[in-house]
Every structure is written in C-alpha cells, then in structure tokens.
C-alpha positions as CSV (number, residue, x, y, z in Angstrom):
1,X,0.0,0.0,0.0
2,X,2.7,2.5,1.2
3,X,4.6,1.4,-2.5
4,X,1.5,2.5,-4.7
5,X,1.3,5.6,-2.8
6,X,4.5,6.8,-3.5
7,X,4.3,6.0,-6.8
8,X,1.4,7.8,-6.8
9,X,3.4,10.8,-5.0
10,X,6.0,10.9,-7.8
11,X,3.9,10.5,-11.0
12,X,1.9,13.5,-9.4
13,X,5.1,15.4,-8.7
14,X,6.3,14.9,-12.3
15,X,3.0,15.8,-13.9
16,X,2.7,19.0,-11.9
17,X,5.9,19.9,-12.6
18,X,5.6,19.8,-16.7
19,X,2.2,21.0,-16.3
20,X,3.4,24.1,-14.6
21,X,6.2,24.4,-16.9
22,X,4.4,24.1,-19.9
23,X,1.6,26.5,-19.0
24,X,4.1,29.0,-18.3
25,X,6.0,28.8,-21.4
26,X,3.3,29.1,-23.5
27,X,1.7,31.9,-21.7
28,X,1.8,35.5,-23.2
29,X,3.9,37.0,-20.7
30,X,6.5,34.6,-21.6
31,X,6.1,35.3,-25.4
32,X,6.7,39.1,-24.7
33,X,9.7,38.9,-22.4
34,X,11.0,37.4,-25.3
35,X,9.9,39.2,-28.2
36,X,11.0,42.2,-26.2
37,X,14.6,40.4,-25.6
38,X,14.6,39.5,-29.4
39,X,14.1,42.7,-30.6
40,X,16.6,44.3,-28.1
41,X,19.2,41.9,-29.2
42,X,18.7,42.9,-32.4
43,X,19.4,46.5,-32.1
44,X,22.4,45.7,-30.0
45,X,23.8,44.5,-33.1
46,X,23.0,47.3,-35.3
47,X,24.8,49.7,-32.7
48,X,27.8,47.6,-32.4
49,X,28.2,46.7,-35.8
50,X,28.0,50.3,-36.6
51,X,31.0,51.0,-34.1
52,X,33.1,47.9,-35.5
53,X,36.3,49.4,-37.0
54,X,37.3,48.2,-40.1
55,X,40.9,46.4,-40.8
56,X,42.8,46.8,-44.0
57,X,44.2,43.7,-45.6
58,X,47.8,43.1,-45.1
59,X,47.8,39.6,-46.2
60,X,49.0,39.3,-49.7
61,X,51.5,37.5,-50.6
62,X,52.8,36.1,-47.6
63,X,52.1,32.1,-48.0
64,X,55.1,30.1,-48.7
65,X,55.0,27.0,-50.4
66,X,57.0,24.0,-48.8
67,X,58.2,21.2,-51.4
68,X,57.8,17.5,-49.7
69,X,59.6,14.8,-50.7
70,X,57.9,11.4,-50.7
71,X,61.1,9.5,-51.7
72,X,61.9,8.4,-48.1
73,X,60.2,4.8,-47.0
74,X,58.2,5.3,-44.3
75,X,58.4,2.4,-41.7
76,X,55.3,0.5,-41.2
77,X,54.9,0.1,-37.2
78,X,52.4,-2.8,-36.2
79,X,51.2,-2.4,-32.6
80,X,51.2,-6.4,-31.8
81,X,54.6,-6.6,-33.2
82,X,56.2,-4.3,-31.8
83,X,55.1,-5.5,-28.5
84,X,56.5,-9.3,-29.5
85,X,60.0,-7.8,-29.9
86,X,60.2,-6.0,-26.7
87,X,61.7,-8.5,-24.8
C-alpha cells in the first residue's frame, strides 16, 4: 500500500511539474519577455556593428609553399609486433 502511494506521489510530482512548466512557457507574458529580448538583441547589433572598425588587408603574398619529398620509405609500425619484440 505504502509502495503505490509513492508512486502515486511521484507521478503526481512529475505531472505537476511539466504542467506548470508548460503553461508557463506558453503563456503571453513569456512570449513578450522574449519578443522584447529578441528585438533588443537585435538593435544591439545594429549599434555595435555600426561602431566595428574596419581592418585593411595586409595579407597578400605572404604564404610560402614548402616542397615535400615522398622518396623516403616510411616504416610501417604494427602495434602487436612491436610489443612481440620487446623483450
């Protein structure tokens, strides 16, 4: 009896709980808060970006090209093996 009660307890605690949360999330003083903080956001940008200094580019020319050569044989390590000859 005392088992199924606190079941009972904890499905009611868990409905409640996404009942409450769902009713608030969808309500309209929820929806404006964040319209509101949408539209704030917004014009934060607008001001910032406004104030953003602009860099010249310096960049040109200044990549170096490296030639590799692939001539060298590249050792072929095998994990199991190389544990075998460590002795």
């Amino acid at each position: 009896m005392i088992k199924e009660i606190k079941y009972l307890i904890f499905v009611m605690t868990i409905t409640l709980f996404i009942f409450f949360t769902v009713k608030y999330y969808f309500s309209d003083n929820n929806k404006k808060k964040s319209y509101r903080s949408f539209k704030d956001i917004d014009e934060k940008i607008l001001v910032y970006s406004k104030k953003l200094p602009i860099l010249i580019n310096d960049t040109n020319n200044i990549i170096k090209y490296v030639k590799q050569n692939d001539d060298k044989k590249k050792k072929k390590f095998n994990f199991w093996k190389l544990l075998e000859n460590n002795e």
